[in-house]
PDB file with SEQRES, HELIX, SHEET and CRYST1 records, atoms N, CA, C and O in Angstrom:
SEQRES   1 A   77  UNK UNK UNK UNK UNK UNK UNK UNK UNK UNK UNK UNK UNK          
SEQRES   2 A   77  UNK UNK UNK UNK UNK UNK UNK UNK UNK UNK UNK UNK UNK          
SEQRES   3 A   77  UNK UNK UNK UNK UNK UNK UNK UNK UNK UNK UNK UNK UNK          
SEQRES   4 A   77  UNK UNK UNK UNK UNK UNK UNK UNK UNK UNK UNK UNK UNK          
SEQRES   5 A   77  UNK UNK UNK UNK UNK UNK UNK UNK UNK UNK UNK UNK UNK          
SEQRES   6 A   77  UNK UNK UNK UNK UNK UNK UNK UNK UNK UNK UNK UNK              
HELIX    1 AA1 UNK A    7  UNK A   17  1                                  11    
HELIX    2 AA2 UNK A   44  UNK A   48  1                                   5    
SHEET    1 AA1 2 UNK A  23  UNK A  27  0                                        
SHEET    2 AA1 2 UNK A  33  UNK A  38 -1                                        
CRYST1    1.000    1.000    1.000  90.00  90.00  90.00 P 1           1          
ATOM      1  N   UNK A   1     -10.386   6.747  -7.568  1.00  0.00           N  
ATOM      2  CA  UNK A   1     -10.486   6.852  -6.130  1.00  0.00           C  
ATOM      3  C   UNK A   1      -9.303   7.672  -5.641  1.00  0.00           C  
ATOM      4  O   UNK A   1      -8.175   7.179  -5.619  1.00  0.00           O  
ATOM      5  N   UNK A   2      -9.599   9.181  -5.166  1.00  0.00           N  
ATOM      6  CA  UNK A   2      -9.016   9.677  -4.350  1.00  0.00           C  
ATOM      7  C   UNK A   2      -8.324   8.689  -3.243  1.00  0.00           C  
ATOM      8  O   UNK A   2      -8.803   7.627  -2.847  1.00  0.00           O  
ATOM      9  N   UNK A   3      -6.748   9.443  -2.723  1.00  0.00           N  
ATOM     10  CA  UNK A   3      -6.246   8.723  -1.418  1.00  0.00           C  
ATOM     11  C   UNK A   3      -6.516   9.746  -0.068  1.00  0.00           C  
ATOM     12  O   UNK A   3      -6.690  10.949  -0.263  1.00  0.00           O  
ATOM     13  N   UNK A   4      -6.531   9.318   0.961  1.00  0.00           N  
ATOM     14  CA  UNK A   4      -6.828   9.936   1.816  1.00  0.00           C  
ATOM     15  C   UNK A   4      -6.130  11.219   1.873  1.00  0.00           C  
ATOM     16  O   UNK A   4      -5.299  11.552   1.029  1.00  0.00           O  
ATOM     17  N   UNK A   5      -6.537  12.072   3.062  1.00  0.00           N  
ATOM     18  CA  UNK A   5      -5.779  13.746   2.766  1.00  0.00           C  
ATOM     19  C   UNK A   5      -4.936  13.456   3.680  1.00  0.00           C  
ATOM     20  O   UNK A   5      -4.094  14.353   3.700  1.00  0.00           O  
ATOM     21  N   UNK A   6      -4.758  12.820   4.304  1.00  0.00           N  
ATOM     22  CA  UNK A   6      -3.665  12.575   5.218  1.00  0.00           C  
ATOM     23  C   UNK A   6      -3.422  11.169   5.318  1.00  0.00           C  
ATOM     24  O   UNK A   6      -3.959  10.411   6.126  1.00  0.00           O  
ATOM     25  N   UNK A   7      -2.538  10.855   4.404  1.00  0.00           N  
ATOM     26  CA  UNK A   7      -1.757   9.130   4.533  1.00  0.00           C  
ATOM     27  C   UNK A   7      -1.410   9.019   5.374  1.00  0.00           C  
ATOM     28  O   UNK A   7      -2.009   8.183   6.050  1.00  0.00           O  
ATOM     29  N   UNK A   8      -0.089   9.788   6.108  1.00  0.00           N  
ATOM     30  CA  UNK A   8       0.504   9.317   7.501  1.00  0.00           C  
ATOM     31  C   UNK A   8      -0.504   9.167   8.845  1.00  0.00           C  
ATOM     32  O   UNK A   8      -0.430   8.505   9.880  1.00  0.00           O  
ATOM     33  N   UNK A   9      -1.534  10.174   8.269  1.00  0.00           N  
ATOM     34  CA  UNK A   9      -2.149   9.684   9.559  1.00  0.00           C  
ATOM     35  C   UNK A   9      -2.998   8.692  10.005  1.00  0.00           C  
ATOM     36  O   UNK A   9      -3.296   8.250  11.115  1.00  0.00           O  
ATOM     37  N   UNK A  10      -3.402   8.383   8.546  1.00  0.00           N  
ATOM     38  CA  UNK A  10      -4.507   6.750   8.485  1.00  0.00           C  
ATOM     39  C   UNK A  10      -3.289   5.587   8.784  1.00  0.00           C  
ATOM     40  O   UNK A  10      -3.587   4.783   9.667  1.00  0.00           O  
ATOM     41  N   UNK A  11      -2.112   5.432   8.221  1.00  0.00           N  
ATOM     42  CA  UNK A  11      -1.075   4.674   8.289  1.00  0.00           C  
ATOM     43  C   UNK A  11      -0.932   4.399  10.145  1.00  0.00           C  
ATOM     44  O   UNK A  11      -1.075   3.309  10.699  1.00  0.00           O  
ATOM     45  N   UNK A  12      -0.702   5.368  10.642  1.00  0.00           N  
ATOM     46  CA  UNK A  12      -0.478   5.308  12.249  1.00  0.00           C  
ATOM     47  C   UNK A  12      -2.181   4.990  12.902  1.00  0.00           C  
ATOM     48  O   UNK A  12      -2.180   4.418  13.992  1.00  0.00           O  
ATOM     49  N   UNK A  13      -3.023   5.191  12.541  1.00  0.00           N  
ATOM     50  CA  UNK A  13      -4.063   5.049  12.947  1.00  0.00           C  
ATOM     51  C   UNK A  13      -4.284   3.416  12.723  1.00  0.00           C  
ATOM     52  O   UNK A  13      -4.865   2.797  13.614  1.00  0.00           O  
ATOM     53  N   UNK A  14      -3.963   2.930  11.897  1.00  0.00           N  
ATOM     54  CA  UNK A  14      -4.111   1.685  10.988  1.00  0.00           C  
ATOM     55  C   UNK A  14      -3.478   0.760  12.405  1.00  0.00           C  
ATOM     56  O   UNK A  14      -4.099  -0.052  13.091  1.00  0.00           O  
ATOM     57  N   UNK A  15      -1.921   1.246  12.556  1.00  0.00           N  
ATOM     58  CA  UNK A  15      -1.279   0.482  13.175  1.00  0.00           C  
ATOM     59  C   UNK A  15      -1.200   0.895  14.841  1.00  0.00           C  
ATOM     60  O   UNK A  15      -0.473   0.422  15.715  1.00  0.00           O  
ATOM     61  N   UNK A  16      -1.840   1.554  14.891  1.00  0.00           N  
ATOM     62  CA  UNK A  16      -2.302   2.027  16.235  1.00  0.00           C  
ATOM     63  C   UNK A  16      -3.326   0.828  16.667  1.00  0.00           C  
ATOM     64  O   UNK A  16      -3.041  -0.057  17.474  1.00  0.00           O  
ATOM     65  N   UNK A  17      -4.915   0.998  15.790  1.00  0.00           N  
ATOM     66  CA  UNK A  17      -5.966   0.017  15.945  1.00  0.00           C  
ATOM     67  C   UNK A  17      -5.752  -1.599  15.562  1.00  0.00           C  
ATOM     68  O   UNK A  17      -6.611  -2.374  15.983  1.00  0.00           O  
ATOM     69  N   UNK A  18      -4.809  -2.053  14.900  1.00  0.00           N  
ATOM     70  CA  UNK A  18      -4.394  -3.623  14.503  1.00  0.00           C  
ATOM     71  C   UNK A  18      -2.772  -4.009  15.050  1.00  0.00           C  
ATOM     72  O   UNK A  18      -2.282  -5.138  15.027  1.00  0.00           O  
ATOM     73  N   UNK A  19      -2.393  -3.301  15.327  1.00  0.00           N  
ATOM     74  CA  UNK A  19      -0.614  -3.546  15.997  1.00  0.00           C  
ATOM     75  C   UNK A  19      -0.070  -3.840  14.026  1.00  0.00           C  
ATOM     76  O   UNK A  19       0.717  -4.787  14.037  1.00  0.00           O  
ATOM     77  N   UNK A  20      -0.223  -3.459  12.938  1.00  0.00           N  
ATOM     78  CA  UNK A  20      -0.125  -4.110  11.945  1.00  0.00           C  
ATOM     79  C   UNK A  20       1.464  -3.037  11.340  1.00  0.00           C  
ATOM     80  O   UNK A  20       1.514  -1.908  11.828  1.00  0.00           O  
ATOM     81  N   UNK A  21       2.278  -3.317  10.647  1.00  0.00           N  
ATOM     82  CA  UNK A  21       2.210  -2.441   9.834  1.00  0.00           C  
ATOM     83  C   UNK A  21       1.822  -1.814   9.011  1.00  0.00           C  
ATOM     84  O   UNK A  21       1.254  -2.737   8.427  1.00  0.00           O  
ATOM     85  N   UNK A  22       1.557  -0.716   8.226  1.00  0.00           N  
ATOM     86  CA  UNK A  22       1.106  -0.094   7.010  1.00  0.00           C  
ATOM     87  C   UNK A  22       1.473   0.542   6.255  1.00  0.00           C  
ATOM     88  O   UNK A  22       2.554   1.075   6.508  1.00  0.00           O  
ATOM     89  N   UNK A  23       0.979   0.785   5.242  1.00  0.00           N  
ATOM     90  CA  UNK A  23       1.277   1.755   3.828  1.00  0.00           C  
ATOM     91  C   UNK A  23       0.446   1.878   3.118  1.00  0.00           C  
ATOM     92  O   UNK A  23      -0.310   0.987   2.729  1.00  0.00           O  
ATOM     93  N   UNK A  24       0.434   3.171   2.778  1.00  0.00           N  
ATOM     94  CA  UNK A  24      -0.394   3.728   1.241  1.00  0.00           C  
ATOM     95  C   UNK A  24       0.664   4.158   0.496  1.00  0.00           C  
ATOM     96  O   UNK A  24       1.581   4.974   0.583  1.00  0.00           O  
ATOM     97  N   UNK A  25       0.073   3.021  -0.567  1.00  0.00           N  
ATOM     98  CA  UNK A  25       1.265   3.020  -1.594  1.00  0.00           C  
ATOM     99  C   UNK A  25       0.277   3.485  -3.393  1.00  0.00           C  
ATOM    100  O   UNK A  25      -0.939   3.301  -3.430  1.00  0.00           O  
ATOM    101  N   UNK A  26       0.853   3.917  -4.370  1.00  0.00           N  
ATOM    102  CA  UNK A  26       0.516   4.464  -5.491  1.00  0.00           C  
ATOM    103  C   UNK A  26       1.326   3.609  -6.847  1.00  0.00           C  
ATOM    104  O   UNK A  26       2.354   4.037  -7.373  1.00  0.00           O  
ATOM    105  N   UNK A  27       0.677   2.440  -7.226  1.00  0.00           N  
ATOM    106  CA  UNK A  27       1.439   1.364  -8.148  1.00  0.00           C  
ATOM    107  C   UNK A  27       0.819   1.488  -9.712  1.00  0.00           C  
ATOM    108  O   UNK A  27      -0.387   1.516  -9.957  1.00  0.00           O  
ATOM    109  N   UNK A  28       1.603   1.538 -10.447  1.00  0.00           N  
ATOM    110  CA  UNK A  28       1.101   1.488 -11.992  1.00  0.00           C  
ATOM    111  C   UNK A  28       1.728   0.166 -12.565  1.00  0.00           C  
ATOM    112  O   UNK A  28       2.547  -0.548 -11.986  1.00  0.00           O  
ATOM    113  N   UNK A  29       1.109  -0.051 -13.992  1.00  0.00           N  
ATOM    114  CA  UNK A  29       1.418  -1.121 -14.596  1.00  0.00           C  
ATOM    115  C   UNK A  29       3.022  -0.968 -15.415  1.00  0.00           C  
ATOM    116  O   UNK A  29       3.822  -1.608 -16.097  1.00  0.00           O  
ATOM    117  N   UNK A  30       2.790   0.433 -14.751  1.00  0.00           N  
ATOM    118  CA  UNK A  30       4.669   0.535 -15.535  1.00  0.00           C  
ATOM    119  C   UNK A  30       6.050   0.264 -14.770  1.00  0.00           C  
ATOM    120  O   UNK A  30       7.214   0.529 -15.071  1.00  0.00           O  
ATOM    121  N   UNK A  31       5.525  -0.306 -13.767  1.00  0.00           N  
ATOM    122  CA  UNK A  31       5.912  -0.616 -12.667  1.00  0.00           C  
ATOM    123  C   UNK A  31       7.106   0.591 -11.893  1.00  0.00           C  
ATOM    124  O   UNK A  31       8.295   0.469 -11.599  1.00  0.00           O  
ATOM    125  N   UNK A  32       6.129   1.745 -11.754  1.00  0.00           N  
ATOM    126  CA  UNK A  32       6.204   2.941 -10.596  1.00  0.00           C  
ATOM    127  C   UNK A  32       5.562   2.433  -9.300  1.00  0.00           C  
ATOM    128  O   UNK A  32       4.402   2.027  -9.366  1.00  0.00           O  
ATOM    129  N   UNK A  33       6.085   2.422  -8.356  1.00  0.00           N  
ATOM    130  CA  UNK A  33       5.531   2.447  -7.163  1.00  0.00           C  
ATOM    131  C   UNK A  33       6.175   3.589  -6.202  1.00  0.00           C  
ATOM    132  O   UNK A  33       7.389   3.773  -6.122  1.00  0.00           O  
ATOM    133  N   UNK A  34       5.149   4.368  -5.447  1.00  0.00           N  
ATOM    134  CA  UNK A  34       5.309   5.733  -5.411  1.00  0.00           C  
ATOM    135  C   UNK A  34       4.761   5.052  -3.709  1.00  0.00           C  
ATOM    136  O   UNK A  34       3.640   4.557  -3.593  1.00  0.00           O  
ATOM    137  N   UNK A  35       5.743   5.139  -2.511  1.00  0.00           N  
ATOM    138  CA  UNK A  35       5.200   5.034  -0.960  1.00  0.00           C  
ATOM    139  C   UNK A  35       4.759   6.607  -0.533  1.00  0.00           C  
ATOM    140  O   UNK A  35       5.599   7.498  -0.407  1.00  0.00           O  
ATOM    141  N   UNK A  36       3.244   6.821  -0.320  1.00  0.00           N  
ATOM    142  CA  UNK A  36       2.289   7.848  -0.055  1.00  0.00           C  
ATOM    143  C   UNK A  36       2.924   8.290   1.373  1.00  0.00           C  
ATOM    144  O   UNK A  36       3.332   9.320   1.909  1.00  0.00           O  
ATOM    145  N   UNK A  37       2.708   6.379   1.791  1.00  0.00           N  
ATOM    146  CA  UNK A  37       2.844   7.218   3.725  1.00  0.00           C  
ATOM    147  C   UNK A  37       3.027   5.486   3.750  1.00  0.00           C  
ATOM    148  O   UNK A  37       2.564   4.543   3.108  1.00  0.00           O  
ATOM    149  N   UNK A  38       4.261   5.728   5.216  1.00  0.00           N  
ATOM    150  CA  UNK A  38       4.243   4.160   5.793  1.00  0.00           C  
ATOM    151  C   UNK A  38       4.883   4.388   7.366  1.00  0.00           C  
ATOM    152  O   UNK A  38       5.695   5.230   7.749  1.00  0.00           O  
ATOM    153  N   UNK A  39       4.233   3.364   8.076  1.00  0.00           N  
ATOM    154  CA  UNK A  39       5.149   2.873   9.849  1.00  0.00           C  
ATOM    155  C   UNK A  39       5.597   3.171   9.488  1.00  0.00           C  
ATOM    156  O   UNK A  39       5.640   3.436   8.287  1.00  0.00           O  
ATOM    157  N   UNK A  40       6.518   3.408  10.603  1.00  0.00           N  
ATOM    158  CA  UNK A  40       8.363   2.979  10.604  1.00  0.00           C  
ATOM    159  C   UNK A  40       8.788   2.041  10.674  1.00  0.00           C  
ATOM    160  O   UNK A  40       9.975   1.743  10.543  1.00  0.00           O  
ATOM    161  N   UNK A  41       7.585   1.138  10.975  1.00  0.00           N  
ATOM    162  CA  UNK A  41       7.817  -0.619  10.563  1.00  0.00           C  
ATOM    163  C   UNK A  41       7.758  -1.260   9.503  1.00  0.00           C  
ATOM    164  O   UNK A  41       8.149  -2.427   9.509  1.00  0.00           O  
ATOM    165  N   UNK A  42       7.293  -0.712   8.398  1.00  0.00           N  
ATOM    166  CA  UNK A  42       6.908  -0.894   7.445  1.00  0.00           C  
ATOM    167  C   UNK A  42       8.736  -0.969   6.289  1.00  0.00           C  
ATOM    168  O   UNK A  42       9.646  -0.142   6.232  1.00  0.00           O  
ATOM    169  N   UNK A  43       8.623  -1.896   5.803  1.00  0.00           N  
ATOM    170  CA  UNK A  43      10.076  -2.261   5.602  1.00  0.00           C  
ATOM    171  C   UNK A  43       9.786  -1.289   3.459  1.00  0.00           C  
ATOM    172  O   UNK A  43       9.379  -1.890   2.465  1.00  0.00           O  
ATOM    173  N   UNK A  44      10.159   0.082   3.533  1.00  0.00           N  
ATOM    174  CA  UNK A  44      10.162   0.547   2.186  1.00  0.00           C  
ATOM    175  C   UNK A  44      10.674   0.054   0.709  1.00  0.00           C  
ATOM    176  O   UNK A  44      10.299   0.313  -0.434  1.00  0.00           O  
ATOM    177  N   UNK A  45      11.888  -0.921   1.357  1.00  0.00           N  
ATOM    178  CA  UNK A  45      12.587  -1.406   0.010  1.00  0.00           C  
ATOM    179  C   UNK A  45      11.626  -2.180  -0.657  1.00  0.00           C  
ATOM    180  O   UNK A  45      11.222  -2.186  -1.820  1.00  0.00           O  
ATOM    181  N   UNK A  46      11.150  -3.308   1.080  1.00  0.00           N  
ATOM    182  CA  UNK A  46      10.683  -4.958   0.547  1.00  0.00           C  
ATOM    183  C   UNK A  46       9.327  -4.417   0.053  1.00  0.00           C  
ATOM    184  O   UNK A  46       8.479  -5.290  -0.130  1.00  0.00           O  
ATOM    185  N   UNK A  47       8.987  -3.247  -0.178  1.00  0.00           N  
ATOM    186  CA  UNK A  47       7.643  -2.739  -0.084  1.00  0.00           C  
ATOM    187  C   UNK A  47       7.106  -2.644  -1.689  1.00  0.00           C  
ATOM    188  O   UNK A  47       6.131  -3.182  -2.216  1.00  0.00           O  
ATOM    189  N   UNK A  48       8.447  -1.471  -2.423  1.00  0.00           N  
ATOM    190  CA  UNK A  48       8.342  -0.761  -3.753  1.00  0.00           C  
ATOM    191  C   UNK A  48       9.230  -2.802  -4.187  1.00  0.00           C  
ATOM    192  O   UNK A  48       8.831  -3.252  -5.261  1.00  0.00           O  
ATOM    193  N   UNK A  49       9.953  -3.476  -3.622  1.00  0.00           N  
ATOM    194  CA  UNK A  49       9.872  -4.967  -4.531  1.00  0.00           C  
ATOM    195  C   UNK A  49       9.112  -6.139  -5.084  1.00  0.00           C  
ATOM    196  O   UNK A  49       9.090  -6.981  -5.982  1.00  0.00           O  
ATOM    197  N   UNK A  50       8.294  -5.537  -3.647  1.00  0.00           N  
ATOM    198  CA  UNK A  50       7.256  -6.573  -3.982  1.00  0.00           C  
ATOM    199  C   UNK A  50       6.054  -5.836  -4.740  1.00  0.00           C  
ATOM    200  O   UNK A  50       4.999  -6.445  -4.565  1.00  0.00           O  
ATOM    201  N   UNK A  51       5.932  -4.747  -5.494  1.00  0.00           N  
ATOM    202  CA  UNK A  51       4.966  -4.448  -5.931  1.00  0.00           C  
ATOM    203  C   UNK A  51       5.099  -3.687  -6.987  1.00  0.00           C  
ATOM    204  O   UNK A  51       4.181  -3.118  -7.576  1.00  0.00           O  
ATOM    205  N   UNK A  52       6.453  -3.653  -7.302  1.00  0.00           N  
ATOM    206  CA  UNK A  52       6.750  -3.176  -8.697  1.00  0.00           C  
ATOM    207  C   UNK A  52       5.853  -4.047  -9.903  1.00  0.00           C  
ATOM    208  O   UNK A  52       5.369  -3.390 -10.824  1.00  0.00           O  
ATOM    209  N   UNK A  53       5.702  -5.170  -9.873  1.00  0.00           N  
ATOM    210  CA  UNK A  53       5.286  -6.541 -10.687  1.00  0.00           C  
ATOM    211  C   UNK A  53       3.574  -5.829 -10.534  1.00  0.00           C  
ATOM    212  O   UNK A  53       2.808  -6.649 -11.041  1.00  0.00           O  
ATOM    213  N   UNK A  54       2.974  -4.885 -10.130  1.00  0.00           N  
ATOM    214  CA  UNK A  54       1.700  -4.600  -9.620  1.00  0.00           C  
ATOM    215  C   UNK A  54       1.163  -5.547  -9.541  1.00  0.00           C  
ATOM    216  O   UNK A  54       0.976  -6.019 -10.663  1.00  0.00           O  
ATOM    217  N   UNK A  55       0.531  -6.518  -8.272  1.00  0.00           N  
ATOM    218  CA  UNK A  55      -0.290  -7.693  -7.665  1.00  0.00           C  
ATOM    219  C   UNK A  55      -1.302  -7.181  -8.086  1.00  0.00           C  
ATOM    220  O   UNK A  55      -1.936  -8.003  -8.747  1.00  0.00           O  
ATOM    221  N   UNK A  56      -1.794  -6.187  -8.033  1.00  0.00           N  
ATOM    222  CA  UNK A  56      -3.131  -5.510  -7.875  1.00  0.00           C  
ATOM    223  C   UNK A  56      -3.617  -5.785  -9.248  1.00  0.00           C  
ATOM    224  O   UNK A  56      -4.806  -6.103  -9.289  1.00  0.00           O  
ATOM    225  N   UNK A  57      -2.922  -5.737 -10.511  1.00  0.00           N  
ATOM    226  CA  UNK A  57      -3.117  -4.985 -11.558  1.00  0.00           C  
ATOM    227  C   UNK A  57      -3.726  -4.037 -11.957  1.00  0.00           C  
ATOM    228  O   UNK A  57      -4.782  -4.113 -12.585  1.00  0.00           O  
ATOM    229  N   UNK A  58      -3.111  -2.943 -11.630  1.00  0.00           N  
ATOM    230  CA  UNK A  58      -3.431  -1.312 -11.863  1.00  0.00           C  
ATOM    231  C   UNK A  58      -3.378  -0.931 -12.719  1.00  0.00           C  
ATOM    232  O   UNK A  58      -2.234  -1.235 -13.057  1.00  0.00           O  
ATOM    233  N   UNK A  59      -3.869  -0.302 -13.635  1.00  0.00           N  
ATOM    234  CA  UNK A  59      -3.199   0.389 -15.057  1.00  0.00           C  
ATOM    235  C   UNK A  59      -3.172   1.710 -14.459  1.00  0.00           C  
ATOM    236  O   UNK A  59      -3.536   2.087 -13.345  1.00  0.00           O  
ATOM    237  N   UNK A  60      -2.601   2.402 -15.553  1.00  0.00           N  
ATOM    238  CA  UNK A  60      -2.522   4.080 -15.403  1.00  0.00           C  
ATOM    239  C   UNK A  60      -3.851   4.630 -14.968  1.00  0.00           C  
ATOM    240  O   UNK A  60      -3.872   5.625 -14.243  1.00  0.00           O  
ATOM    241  N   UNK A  61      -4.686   4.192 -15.263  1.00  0.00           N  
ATOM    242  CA  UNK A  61      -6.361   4.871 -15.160  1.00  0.00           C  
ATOM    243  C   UNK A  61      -7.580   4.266 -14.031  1.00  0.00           C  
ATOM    244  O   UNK A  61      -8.711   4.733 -13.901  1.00  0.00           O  
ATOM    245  N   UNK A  62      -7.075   3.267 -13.386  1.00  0.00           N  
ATOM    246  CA  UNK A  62      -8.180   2.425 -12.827  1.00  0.00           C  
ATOM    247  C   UNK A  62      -7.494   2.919 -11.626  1.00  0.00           C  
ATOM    248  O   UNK A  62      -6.713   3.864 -11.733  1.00  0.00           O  
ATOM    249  N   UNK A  63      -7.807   2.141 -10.042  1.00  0.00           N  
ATOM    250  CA  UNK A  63      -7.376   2.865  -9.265  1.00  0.00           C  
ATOM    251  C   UNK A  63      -8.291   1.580  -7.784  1.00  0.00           C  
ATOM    252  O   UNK A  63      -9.123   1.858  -6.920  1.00  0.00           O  
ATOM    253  N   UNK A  64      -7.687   0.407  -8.089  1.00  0.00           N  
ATOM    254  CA  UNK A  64      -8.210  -0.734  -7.175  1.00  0.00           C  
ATOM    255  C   UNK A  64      -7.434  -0.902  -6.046  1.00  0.00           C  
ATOM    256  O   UNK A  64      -6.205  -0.906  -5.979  1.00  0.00           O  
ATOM    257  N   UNK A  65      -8.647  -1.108  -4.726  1.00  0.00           N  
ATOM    258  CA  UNK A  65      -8.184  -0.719  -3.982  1.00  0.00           C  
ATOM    259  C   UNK A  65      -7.783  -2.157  -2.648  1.00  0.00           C  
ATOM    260  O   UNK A  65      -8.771  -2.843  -2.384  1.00  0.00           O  
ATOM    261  N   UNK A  66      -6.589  -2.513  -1.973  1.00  0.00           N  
ATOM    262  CA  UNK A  66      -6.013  -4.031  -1.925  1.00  0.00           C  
ATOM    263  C   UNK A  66      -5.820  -3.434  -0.264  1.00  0.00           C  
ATOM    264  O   UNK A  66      -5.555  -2.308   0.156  1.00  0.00           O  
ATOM    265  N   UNK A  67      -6.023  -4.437   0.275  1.00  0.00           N  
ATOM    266  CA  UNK A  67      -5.571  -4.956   1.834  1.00  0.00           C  
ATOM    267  C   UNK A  67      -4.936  -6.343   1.791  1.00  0.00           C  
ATOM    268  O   UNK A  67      -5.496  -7.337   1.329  1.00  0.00           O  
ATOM    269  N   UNK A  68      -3.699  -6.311   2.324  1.00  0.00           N  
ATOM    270  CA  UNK A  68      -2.929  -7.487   2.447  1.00  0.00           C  
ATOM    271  C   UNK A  68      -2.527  -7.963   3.954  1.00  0.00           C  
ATOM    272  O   UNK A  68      -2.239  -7.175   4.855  1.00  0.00           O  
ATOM    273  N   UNK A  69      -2.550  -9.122   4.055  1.00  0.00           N  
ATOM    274  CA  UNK A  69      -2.156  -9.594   5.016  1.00  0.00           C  
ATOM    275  C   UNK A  69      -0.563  -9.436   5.905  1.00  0.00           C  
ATOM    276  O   UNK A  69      -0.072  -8.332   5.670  1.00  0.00           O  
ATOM    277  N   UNK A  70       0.261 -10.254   6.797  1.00  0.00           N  
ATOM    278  CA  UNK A  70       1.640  -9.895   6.877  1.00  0.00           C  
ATOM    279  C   UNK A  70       1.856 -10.976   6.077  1.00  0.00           C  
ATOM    280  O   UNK A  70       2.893 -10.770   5.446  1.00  0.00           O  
ATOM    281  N   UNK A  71       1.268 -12.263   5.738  1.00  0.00           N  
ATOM    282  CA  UNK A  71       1.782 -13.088   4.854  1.00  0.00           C  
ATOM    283  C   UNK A  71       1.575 -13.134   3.566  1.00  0.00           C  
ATOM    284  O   UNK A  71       1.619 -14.148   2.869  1.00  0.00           O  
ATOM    285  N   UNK A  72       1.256 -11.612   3.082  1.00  0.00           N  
ATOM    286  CA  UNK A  72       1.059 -10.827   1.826  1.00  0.00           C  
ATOM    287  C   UNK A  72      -0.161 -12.027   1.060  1.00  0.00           C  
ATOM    288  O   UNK A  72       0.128 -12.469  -0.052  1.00  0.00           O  
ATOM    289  N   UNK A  73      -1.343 -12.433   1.665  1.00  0.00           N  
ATOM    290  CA  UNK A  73      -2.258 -13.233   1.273  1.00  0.00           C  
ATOM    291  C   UNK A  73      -2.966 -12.051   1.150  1.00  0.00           C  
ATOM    292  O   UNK A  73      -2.728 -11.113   1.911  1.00  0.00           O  
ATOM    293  N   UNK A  74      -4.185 -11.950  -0.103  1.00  0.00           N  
ATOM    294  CA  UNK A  74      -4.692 -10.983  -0.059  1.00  0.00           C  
ATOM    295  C   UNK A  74      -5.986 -10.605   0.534  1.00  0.00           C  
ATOM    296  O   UNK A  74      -6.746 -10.874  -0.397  1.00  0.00           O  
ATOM    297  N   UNK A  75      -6.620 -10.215   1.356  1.00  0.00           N  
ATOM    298  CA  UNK A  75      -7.906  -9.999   1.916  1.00  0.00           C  
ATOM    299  C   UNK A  75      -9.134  -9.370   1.790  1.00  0.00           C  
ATOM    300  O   UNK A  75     -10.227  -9.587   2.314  1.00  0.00           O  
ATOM    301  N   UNK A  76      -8.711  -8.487   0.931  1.00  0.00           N  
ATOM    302  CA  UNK A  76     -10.229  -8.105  -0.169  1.00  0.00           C  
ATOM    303  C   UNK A  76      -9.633  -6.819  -1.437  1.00  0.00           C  
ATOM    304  O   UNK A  76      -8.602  -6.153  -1.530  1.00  0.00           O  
ATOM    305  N   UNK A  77     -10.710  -6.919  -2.146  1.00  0.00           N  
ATOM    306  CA  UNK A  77     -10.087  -5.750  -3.053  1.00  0.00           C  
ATOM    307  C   UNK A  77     -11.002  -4.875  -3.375  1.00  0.00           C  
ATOM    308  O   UNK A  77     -10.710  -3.903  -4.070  1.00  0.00           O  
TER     309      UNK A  77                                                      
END                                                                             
């Protein structure tokens, strides 16, 4: 799964339509996490920490796709 052609702008759109913060983020099982596009609310450190461990479980080749809550509960995949 391709990411959008414009991250920053789905990111602001995101948090435009939900008041939410956001990010498109790019996580492997080697624990790379690569921030695409995020708010300016969107806190970058607590972002690439909490997802180094990949929640998702991503490998190099698969490419699943996660919505999280603010209480990082997960909401579909």
């Amino acid at each position: 799964m391709l990411g959008p052609e414009n991250p920053q702008r789905v990111v602001e759109q995101i948090k435009q339509e939900t008041g939410l913060a956001a990010a498109i983020v790019d996580v492997n099982d080697l624990g790379a996490v690569k921030i695409l596009a995020a708010t300016s609310d969107a806190s970058v450190p607590l972002l690439k920490q909490a997802l180094r461990k990949n929640p998702a479980g991503k490998r190099r080749r698969t490419n699943p796709s996660r919505l999280d809550s603010p209480n990082h509960q997960q909401l579909t995949t």
